[in-house]
C-alpha positions, 0 to 999 in steps of 0.5 A, a space after each residue: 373733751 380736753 380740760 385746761 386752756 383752749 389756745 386756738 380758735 379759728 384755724 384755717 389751713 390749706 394743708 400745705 403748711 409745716 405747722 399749725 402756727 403757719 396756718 390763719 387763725 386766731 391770735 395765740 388764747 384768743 378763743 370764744 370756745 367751749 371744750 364740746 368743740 375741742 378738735 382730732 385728728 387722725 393720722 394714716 400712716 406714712 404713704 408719701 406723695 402720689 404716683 402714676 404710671 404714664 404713657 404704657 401699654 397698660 396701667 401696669 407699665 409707664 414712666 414714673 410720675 410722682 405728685 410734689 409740690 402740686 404738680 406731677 413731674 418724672 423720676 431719674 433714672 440713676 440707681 434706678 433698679 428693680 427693687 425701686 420698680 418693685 415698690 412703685 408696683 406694690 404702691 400702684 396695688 400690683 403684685 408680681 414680678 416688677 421691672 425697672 426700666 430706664 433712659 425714657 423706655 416709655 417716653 419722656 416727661 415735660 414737668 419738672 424732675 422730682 426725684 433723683 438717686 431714690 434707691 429702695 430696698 425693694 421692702 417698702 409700701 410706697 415710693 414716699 418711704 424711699 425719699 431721703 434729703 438728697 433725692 430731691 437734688 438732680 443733674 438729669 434730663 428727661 431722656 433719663 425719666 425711670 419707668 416700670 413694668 409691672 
């Protein structure tokens, strides 16, 4: 239980929201709680967005997809390497050697491009931790979708 003023009550969020403030509740202080009911969180670390492999042979191989902004949608393939393919496997829980494979090797998607220029260190746990502001911005088409073999 916490000690001094409760500022909120009433807090309905549909987890899309970049803060608190943006989620329905009550006004600011406005409140009719006791601290028994005094809410927690606790946070994983950072996984990132979803990701699937599609249209492989197998479940270890397949175009990339990665799940944004509530819908899945492909990865370019520029810079597209096996340091990149490698993170994808290790994301998807698959060990062993891992590679990139490009120009729609495994068909071409038909959502929208999420991610282009990702560019991993091969380090990484998940795809999510390789994104930086500029991946989002892409001039591709999805005869240049990224896939992987893991």
């Amino acid at each position: 239980q916490g000690s001094g003023p409760i500022l909120l009550d009433e807090v309905d969020c549909s987890g899309n929201e970049l803060s608190l403030d943006q989620c329905k509740k009550s006004d600011w202080g406005q409140q009719n709680c006791d601290h028994i009911e005094d809410a927690g969180v606790s946070c994983d670390p950072f996984t990132g967005p979803p990701v699937r492999l599609v249209d492989g042979e197998s479940t270890k191989e397949g175009r990339v997809e990665i799940f944004l902004n509530g819908q899945w949608g492909s990865v370019c393939d520029d810079v597209w390497t096996d340091r990149d393919a490698a993170v994808v496997c290790r994301q998807l829980g698959f060990s062993g050697a891992a590679k990139a494979r490009a120009m729609a090797y495994f068909g071409e998607g038909s959502g929208p491009i999420h991610l282009d220029n990702v560019e991993c260190s091969g380090t990484e746990h998940t795809l999510g931790q390789c994104i930086r502001p500029d991946t989002r911005i892409h001039s591709c088409w999805h005869s240049e979708d990224a896939g992987v073999i893991c």
